[in-house]
SETIMAR-587552 format. One record per residue: residue number from 1; residue in one letter; x, y, z of N, C-alpha, C, O in turn. Coordinates in nm, 3 decimals. Each point is the difference from the previous one (the first is absolute). Layout:
N
{NUM; A; {X; Y; Z}; {X; Y; Z}; {X; Y; Z}; {X; Y; Z}};
...
//
This chain:
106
{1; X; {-4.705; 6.108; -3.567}; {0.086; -0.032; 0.114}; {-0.078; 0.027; 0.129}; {-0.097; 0.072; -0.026}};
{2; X; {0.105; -0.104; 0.150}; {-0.067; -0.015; 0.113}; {0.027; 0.173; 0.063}; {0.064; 0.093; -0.050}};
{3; X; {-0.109; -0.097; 0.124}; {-0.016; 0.111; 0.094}; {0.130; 0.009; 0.091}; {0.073; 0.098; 0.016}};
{4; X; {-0.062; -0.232; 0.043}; {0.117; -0.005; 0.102}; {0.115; -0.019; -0.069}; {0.103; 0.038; 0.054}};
{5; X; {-0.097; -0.107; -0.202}; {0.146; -0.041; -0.026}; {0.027; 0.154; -0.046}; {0.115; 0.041; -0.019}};
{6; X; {-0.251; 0.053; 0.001}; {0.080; 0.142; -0.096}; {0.102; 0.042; 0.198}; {0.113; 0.043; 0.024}};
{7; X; {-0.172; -0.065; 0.021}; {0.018; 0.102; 0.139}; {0.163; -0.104; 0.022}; {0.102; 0.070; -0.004}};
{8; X; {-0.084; -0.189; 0.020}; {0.053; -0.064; 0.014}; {0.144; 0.095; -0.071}; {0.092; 0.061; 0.053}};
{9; X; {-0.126; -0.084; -0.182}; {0.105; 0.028; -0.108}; {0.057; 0.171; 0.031}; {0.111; 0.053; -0.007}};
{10; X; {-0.247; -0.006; 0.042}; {0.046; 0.124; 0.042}; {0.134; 0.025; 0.162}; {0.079; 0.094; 0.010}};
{11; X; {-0.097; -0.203; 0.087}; {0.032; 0.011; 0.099}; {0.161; -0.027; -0.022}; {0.093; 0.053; 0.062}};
{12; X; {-0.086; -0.152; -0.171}; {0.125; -0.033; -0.060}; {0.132; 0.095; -0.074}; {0.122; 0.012; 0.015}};
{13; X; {-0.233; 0.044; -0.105}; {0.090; 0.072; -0.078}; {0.020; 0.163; 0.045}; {0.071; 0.087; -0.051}};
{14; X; {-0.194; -0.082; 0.207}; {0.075; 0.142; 0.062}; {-0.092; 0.140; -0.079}; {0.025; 0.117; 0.029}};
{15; X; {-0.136; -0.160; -0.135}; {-0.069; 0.052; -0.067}; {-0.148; 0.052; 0.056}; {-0.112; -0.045; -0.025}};
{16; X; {0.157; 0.168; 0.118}; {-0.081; 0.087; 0.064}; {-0.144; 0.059; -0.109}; {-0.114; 0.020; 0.043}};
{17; X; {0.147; -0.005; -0.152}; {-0.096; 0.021; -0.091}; {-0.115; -0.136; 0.001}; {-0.114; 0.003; 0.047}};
{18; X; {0.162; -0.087; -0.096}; {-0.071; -0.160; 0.026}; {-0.074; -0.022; 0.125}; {-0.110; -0.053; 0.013}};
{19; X; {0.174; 0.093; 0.064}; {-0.041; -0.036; 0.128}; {-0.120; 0.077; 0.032}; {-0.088; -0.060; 0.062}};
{20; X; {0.065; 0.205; -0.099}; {-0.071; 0.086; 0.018}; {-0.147; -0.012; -0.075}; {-0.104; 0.051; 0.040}};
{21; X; {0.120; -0.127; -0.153}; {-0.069; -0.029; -0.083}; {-0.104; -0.177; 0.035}; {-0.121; -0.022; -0.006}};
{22; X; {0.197; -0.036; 0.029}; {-0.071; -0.118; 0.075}; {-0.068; 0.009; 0.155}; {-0.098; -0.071; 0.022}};
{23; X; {0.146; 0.150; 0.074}; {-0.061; 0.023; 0.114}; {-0.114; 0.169; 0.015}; {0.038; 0.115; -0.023}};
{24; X; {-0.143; -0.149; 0.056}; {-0.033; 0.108; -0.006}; {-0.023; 0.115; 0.094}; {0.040; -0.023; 0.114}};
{25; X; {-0.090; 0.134; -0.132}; {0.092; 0.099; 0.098}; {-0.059; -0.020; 0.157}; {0.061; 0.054; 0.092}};
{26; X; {-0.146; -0.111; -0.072}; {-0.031; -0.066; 0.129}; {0.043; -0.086; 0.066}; {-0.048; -0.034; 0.108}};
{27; X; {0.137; -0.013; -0.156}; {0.052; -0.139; 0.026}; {0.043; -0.021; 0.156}; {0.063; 0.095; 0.047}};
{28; X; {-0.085; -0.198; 0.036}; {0.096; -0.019; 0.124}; {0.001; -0.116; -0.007}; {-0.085; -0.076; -0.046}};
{29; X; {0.202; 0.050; 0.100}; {0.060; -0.163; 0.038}; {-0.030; -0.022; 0.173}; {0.038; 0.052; 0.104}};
{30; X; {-0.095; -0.119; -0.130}; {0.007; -0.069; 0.182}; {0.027; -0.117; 0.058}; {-0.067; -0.102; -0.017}};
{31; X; {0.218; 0.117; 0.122}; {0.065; -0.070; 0.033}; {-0.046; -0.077; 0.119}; {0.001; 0.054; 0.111}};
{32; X; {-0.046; -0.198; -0.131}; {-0.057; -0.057; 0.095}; {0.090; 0.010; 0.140}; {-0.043; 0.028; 0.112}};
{33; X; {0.151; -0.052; -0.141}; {0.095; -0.038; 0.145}; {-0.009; 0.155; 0.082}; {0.030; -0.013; 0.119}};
{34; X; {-0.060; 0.139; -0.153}; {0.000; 0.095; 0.092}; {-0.143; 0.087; -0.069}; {-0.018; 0.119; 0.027}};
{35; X; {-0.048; -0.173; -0.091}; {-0.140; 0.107; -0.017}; {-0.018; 0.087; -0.038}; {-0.110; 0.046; -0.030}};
{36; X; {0.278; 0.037; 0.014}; {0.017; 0.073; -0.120}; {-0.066; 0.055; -0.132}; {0.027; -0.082; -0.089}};
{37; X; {-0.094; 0.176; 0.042}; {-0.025; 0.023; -0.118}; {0.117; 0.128; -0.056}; {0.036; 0.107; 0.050}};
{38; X; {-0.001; -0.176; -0.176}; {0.087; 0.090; -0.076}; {-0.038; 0.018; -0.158}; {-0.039; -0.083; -0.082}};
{39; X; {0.060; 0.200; 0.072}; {-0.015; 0.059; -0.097}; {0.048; -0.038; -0.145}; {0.082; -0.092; -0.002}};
{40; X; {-0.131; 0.165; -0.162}; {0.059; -0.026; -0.083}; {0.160; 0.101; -0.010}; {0.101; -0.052; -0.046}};
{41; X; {-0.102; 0.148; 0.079}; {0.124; 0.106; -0.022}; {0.053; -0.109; 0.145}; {0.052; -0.095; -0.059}};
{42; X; {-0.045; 0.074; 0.166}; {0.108; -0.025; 0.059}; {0.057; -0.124; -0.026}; {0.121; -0.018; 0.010}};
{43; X; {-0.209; -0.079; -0.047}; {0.043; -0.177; -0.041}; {0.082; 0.030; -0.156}; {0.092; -0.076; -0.031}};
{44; X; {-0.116; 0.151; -0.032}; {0.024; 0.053; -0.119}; {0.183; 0.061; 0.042}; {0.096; 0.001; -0.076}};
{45; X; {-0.100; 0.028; 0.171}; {0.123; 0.111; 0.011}; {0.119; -0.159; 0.056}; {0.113; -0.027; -0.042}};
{46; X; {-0.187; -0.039; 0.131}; {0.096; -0.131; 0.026}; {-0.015; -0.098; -0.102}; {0.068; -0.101; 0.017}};
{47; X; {-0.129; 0.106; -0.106}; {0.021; -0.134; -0.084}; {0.075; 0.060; -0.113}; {0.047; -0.088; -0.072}};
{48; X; {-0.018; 0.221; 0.028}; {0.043; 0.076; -0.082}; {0.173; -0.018; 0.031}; {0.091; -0.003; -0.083}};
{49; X; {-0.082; -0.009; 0.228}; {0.121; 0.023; 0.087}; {0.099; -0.071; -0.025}; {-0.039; -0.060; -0.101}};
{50; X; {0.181; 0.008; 0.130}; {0.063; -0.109; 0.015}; {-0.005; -0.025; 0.124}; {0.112; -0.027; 0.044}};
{51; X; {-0.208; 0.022; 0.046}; {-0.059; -0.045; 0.138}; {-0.076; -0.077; -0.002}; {-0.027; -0.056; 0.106}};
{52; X; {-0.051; 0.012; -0.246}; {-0.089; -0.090; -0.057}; {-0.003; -0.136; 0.058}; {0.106; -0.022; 0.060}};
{53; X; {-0.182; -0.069; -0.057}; {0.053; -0.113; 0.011}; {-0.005; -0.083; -0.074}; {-0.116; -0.015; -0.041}};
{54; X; {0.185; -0.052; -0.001}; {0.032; -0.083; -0.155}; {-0.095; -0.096; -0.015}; {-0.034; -0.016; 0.117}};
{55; X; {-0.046; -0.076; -0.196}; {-0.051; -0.075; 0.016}; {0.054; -0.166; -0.115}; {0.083; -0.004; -0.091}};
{56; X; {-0.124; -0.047; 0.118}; {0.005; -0.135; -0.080}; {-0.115; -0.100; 0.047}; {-0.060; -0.011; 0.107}};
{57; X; {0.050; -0.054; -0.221}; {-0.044; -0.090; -0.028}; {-0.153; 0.065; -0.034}; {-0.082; -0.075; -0.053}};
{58; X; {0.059; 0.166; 0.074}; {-0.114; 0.085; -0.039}; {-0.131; -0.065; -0.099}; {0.037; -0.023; -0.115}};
{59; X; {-0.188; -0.011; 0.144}; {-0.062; -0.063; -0.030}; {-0.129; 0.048; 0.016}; {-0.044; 0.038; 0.109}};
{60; X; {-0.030; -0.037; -0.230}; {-0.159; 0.026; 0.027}; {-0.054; -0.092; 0.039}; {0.039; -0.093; -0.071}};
{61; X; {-0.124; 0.047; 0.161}; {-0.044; -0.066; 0.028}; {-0.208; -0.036; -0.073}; {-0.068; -0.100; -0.026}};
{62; X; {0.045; 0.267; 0.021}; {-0.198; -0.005; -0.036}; {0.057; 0.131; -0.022}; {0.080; 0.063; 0.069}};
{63; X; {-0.163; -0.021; -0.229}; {-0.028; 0.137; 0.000}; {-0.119; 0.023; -0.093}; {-0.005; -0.074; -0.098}};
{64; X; {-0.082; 0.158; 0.112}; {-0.113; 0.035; -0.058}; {-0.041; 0.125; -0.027}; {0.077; 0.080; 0.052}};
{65; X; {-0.167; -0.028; -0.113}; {-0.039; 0.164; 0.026}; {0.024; 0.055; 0.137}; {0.027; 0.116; 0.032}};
{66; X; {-0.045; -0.234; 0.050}; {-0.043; 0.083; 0.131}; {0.103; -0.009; 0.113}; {0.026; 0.084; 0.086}};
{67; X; {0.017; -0.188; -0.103}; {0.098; -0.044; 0.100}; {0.124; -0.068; -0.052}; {0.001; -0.072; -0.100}};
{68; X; {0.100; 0.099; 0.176}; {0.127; -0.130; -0.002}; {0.054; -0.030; 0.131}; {-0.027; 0.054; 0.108}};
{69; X; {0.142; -0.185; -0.143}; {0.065; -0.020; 0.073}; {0.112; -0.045; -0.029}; {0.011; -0.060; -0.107}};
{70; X; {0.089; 0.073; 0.182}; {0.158; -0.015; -0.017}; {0.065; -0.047; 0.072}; {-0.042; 0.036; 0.109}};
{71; X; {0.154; -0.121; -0.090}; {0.050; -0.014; 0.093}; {0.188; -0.004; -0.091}; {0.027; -0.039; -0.114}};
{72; X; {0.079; 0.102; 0.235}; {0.134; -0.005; -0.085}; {0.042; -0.037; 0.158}; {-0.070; -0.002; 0.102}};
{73; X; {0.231; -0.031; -0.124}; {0.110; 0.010; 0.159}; {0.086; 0.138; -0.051}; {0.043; 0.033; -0.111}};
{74; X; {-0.040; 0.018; 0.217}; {0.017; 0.170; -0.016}; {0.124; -0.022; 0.095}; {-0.005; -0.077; 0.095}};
{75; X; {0.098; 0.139; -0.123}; {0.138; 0.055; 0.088}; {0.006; 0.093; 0.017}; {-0.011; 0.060; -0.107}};
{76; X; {0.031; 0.035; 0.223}; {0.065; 0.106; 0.047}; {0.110; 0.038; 0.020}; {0.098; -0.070; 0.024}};
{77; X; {-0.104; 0.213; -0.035}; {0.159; 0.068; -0.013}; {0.099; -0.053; 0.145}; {0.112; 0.044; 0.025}};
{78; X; {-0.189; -0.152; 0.063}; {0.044; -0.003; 0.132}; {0.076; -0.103; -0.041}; {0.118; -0.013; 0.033}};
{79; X; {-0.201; -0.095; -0.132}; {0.041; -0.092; 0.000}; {-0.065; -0.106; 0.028}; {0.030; -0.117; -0.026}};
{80; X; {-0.166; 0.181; 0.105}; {-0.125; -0.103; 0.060}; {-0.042; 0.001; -0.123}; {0.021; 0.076; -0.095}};
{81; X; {-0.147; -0.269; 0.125}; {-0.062; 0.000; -0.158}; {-0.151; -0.065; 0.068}; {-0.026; -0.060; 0.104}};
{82; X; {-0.053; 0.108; -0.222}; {-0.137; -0.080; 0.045}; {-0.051; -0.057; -0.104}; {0.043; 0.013; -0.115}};
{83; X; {-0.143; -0.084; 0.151}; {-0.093; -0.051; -0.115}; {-0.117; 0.139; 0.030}; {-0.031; 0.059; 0.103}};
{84; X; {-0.013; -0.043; -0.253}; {-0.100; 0.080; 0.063}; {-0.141; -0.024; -0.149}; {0.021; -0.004; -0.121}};
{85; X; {-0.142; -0.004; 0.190}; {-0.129; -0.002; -0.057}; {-0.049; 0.134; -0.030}; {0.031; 0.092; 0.076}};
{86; X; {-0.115; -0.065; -0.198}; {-0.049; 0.151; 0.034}; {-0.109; -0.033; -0.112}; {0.003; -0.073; -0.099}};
{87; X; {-0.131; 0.183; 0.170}; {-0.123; -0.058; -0.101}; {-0.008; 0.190; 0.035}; {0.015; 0.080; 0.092}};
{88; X; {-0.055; -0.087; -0.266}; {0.010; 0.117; -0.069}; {-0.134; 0.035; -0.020}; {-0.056; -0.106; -0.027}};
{89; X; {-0.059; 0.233; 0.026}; {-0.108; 0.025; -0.034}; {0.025; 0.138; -0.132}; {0.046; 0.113; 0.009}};
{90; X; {-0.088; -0.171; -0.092}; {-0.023; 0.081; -0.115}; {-0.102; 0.012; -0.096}; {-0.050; -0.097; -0.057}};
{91; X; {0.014; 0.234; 0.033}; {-0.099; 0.048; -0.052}; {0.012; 0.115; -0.104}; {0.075; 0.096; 0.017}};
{92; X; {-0.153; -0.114; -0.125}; {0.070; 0.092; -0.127}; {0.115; -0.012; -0.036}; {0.062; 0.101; -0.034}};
{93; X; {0.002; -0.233; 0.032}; {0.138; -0.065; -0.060}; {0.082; 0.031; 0.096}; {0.122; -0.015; -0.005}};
{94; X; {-0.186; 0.061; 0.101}; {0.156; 0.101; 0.069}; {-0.002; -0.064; 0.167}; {-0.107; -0.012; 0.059}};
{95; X; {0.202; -0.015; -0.013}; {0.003; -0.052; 0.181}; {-0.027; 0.094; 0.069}; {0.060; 0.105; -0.017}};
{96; X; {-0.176; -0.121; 0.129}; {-0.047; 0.102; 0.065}; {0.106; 0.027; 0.179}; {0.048; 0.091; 0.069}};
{97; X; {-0.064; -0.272; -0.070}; {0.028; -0.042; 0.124}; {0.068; -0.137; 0.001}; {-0.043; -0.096; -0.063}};
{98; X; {0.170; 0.095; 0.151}; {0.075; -0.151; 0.021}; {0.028; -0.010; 0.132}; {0.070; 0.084; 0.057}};
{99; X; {-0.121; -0.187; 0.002}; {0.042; -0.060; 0.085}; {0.098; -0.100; 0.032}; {0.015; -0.102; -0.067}};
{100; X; {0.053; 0.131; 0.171}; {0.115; -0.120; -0.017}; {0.029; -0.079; 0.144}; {-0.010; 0.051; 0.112}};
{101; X; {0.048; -0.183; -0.141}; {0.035; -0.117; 0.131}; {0.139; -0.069; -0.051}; {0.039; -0.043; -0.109}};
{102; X; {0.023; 0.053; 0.258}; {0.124; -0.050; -0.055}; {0.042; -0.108; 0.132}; {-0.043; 0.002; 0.115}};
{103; X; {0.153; -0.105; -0.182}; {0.044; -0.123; 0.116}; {0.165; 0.090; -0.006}; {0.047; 0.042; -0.106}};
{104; X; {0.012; -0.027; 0.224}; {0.141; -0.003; -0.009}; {0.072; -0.145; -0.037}; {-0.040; -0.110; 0.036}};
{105; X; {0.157; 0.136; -0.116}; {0.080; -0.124; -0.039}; {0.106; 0.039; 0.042}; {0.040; 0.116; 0.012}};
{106; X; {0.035; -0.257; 0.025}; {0.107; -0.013; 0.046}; {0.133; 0.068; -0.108}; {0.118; -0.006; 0.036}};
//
């Protein structure tokens, strides 16, 4: 199974163990729209959350030893939704680093 669909599946079923296990303990996410770097324990603590934001249509796009990419339309607890892209860097099976770009939708 892929790297992202384990993390994926993990983000789903709320499975903090999974999650811990596919990202590794270095991990940061960095959010293009504010430059942001965040962590594995704090992205971990909101995707764990029911603050989450839901996704659909969820899709690999390229994944390899080294890299992926993804793109899903994500909803928020607001109610806002985006499309959003994210290219994943992973090394030793495990995601080091994700970056993410997103369009607001109507």
């Amino acid at each position: 199974m892929s790297v992202i669909q384990k993390l994926w599946d993990a983000e789903e079923n709320k499975d903090i163990d999974q999650w811990n296990e596919v990202l590794s303990d270095d991990f940061v996410w960095v959010k293009h729209s504010t430059g942001e770097h965040v962590g594995k324990e704090q992205l971990g603590k909101w995707f764990m959350s029911e603050d989450a934001p839901k996704p659909e249509n969820s899709r690999i796009i390229y994944e390899n030893n080294e890299i992926g990419v993804g793109h899903s339309f994500v909803t928020f607890k607001d109610g806002s939704r985006q499309a959003v892209l994210v290219v994943y860097t992973i090394k030793d099976g495990k995601i080091t680093r994700s970056e993410t770009g997103a369009t607001n939708l109507d």
